[in-house]
N, CA, C, O and CB atoms as a CASP TS submission, in Angstrom:
PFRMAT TS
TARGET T0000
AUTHOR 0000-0000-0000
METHOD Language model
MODEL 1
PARENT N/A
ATOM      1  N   UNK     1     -28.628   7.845 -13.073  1.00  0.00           N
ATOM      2  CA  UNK     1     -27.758   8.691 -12.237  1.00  0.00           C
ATOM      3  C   UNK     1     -27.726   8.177 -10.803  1.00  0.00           C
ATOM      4  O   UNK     1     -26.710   8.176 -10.107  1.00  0.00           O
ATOM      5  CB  UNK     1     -28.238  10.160 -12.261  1.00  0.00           C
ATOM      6  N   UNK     2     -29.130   7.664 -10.355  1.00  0.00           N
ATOM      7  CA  UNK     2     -28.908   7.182  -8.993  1.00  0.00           C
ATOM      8  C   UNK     2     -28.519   5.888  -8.477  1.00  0.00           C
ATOM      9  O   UNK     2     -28.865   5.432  -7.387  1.00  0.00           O
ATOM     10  CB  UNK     2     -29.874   7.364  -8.442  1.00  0.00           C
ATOM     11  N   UNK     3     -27.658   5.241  -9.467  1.00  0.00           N
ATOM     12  CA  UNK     3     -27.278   4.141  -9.702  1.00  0.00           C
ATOM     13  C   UNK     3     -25.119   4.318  -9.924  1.00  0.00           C
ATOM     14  O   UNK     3     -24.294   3.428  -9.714  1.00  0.00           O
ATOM     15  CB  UNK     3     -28.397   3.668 -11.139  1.00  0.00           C
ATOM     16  N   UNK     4     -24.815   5.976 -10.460  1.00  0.00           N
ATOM     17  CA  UNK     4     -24.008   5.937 -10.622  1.00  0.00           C
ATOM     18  C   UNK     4     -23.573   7.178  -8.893  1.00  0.00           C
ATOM     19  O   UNK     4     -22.698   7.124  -8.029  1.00  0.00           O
ATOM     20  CB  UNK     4     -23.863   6.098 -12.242  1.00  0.00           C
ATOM     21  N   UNK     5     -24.440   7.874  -9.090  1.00  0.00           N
ATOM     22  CA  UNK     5     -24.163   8.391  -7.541  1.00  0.00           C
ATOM     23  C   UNK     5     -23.141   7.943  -6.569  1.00  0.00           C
ATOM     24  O   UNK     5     -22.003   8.330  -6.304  1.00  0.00           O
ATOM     25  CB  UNK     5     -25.256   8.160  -6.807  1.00  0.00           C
ATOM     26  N   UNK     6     -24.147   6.715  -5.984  1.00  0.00           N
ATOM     27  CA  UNK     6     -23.371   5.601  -4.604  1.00  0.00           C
ATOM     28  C   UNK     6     -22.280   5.175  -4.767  1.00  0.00           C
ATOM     29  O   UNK     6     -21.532   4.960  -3.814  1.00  0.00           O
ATOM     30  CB  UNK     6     -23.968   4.249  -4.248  1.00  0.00           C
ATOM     31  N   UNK     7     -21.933   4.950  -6.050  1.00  0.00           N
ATOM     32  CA  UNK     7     -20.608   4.436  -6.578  1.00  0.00           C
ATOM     33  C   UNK     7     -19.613   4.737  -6.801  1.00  0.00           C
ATOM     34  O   UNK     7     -18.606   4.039  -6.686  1.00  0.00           O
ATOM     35  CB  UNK     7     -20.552   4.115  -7.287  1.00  0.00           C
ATOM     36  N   UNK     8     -19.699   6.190  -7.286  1.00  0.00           N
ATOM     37  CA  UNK     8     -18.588   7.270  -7.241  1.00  0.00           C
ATOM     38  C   UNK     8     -18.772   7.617  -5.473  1.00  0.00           C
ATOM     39  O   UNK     8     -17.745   7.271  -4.889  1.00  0.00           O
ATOM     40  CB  UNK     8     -18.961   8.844  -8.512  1.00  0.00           C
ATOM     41  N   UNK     9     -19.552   8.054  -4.770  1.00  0.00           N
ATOM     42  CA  UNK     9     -19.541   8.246  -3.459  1.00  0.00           C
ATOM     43  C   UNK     9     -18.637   6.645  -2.922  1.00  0.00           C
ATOM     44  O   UNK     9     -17.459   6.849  -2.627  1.00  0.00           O
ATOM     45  CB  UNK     9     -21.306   8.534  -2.893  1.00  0.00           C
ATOM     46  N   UNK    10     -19.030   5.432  -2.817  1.00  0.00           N
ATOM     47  CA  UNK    10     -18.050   5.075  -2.327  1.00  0.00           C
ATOM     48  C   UNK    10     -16.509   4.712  -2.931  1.00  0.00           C
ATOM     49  O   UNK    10     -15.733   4.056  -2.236  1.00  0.00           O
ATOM     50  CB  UNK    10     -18.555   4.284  -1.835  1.00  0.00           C
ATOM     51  N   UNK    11     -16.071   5.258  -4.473  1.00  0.00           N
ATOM     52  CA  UNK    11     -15.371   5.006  -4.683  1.00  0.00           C
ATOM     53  C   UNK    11     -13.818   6.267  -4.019  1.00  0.00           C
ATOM     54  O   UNK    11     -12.641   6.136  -3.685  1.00  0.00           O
ATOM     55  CB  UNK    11     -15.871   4.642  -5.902  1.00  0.00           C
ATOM     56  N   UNK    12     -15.054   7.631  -4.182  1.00  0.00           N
ATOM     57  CA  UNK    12     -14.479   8.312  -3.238  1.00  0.00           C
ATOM     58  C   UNK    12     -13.316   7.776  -1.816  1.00  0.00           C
ATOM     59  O   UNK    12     -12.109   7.737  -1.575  1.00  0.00           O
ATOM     60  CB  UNK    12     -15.640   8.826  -2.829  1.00  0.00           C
ATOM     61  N   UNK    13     -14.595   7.445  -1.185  1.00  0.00           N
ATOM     62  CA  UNK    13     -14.442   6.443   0.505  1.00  0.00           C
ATOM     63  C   UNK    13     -13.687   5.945   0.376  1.00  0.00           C
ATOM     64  O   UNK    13     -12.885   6.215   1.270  1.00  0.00           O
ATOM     65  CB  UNK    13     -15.330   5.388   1.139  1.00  0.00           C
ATOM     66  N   UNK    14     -13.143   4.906  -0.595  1.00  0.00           N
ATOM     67  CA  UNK    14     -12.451   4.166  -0.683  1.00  0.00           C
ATOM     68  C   UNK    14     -10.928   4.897  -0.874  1.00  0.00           C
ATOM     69  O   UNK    14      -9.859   4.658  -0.311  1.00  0.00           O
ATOM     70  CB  UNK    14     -13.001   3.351  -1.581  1.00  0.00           C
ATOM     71  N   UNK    15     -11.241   5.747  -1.760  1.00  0.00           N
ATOM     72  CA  UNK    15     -10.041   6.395  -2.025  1.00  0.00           C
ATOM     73  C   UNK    15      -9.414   7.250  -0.993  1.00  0.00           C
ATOM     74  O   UNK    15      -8.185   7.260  -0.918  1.00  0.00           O
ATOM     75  CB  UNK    15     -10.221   7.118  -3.095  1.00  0.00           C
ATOM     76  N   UNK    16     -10.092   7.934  -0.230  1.00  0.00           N
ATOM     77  CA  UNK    16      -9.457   8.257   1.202  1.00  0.00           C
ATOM     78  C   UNK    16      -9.311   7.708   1.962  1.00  0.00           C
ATOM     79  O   UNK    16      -8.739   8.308   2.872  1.00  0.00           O
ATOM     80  CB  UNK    16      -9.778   8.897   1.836  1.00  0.00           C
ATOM     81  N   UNK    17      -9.618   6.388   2.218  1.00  0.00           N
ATOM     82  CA  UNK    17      -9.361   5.666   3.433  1.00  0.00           C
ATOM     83  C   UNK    17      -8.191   4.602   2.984  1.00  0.00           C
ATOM     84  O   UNK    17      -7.704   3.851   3.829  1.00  0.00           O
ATOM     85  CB  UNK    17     -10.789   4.936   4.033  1.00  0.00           C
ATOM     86  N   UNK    18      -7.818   4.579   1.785  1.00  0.00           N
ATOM     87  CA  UNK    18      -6.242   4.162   1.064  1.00  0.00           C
ATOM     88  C   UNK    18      -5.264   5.054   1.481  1.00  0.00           C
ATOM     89  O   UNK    18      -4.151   4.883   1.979  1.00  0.00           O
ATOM     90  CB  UNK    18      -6.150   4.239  -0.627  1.00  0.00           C
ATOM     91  N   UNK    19      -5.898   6.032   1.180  1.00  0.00           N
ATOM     92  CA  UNK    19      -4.592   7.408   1.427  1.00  0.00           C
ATOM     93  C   UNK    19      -4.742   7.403   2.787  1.00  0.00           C
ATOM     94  O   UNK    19      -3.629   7.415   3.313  1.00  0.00           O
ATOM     95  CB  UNK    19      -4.859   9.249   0.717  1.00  0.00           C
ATOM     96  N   UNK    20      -5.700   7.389   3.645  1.00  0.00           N
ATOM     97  CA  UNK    20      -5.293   7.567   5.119  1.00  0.00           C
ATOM     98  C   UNK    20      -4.426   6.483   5.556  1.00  0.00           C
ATOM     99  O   UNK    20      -3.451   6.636   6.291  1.00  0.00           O
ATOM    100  CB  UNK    20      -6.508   7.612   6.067  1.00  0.00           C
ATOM    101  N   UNK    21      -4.926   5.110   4.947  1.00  0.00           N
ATOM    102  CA  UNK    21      -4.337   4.075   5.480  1.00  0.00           C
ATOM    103  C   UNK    21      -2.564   4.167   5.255  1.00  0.00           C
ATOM    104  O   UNK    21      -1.639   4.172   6.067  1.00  0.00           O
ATOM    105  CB  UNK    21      -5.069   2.811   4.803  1.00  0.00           C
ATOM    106  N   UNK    22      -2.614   4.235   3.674  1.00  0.00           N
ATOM    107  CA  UNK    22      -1.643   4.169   3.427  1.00  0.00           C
ATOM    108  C   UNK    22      -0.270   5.429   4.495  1.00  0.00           C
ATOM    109  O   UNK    22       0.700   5.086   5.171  1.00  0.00           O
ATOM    110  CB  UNK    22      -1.974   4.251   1.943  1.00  0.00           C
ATOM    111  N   UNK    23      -0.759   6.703   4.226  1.00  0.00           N
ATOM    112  CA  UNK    23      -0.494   7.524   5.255  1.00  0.00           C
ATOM    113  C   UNK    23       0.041   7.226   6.860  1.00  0.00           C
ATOM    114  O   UNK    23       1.040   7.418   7.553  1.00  0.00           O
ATOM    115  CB  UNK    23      -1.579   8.076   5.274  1.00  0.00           C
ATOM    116  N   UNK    24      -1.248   6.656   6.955  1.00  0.00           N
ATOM    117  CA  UNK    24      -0.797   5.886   8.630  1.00  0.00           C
ATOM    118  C   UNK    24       0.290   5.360   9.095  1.00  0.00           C
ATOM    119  O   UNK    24       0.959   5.490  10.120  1.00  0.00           O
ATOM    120  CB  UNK    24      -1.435   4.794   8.981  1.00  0.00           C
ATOM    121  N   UNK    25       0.380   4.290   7.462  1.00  0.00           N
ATOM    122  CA  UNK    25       1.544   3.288   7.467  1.00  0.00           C
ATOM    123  C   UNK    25       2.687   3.668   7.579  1.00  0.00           C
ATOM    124  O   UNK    25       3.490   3.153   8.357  1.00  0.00           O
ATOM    125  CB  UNK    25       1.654   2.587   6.485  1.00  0.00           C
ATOM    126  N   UNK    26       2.950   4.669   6.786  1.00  0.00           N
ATOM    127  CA  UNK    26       4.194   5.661   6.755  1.00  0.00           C
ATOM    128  C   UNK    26       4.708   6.529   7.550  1.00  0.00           C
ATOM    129  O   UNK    26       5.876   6.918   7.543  1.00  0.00           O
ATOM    130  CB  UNK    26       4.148   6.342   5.974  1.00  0.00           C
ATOM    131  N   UNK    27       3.467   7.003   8.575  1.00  0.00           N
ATOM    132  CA  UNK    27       3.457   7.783   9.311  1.00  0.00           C
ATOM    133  C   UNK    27       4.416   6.489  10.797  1.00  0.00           C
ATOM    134  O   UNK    27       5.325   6.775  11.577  1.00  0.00           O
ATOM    135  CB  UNK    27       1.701   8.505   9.354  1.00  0.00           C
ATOM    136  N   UNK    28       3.637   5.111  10.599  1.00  0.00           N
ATOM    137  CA  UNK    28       4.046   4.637  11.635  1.00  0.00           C
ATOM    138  C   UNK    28       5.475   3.961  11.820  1.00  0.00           C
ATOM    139  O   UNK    28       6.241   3.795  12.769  1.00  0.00           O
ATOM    140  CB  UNK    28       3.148   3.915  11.890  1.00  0.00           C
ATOM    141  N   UNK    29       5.471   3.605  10.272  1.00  0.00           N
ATOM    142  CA  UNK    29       6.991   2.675  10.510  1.00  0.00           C
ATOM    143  C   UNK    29       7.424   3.269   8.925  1.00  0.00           C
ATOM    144  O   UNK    29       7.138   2.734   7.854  1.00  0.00           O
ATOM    145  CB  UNK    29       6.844   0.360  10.742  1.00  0.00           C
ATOM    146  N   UNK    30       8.256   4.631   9.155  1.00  0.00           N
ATOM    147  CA  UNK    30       8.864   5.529   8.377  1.00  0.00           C
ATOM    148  C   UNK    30       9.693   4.459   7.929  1.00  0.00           C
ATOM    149  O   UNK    30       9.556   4.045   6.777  1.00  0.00           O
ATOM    150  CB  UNK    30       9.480   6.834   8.990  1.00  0.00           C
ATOM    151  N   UNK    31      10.868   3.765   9.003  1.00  0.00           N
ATOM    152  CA  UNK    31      11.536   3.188   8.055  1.00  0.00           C
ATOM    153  C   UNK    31      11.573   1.830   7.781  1.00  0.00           C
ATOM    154  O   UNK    31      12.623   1.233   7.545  1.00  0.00           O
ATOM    155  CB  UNK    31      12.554   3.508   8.180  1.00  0.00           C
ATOM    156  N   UNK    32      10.220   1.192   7.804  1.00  0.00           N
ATOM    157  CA  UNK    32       9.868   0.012   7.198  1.00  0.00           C
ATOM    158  C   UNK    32       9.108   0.172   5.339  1.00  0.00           C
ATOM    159  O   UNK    32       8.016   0.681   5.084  1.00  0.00           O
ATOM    160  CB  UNK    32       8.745  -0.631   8.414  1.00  0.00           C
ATOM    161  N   UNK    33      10.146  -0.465   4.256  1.00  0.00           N
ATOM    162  CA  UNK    33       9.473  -0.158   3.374  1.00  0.00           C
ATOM    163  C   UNK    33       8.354  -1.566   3.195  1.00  0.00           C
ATOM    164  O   UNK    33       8.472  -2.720   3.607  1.00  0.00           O
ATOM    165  CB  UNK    33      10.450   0.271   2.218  1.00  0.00           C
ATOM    166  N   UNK    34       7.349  -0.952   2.469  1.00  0.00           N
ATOM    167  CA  UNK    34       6.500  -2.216   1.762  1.00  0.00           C
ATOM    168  C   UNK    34       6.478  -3.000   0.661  1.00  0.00           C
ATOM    169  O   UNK    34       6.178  -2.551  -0.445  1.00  0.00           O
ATOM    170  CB  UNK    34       5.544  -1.974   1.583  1.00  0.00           C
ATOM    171  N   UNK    35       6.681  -3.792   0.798  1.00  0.00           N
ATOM    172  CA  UNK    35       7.005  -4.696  -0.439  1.00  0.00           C
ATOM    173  C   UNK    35       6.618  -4.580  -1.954  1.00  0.00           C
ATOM    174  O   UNK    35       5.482  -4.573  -2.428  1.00  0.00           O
ATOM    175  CB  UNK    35       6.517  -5.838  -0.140  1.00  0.00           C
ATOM    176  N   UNK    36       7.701  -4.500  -2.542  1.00  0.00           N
ATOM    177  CA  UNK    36       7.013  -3.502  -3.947  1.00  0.00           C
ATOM    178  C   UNK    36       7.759  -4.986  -5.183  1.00  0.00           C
ATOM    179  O   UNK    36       8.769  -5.689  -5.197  1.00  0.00           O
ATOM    180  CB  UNK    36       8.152  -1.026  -4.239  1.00  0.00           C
ATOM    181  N   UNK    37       6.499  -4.808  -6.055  1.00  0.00           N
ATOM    182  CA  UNK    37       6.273  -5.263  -7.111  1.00  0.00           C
ATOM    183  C   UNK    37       6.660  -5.325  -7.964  1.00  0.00           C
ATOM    184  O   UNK    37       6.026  -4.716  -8.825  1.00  0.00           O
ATOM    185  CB  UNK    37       5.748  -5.137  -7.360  1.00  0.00           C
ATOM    186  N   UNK    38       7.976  -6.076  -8.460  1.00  0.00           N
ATOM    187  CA  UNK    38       8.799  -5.951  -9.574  1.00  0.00           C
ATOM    188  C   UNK    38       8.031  -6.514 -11.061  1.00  0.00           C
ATOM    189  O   UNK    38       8.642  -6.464 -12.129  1.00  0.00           O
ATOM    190  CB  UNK    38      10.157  -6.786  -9.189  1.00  0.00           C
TER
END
């Protein structure tokens, strides 16, 4: 368990600081899109 703990804790981290980032991005240049993946 204390092996799977840290990992979900930073997978967490990770996962909000995508969404913030990502957020940010949008927040900053509304009408710049990002290059999407056909």
């Amino acid at each position: 368990m204390d092996r799977v703990s840290p990992t979900a804790k930073n997978l967490e981290k990770i996962c909000r600081a995508l969404d913030l980032t990502i957020a940010g991005f949008l927040r900053e240049d509304p009408m710049v899109d990002p290059p999407v993946a056909d």
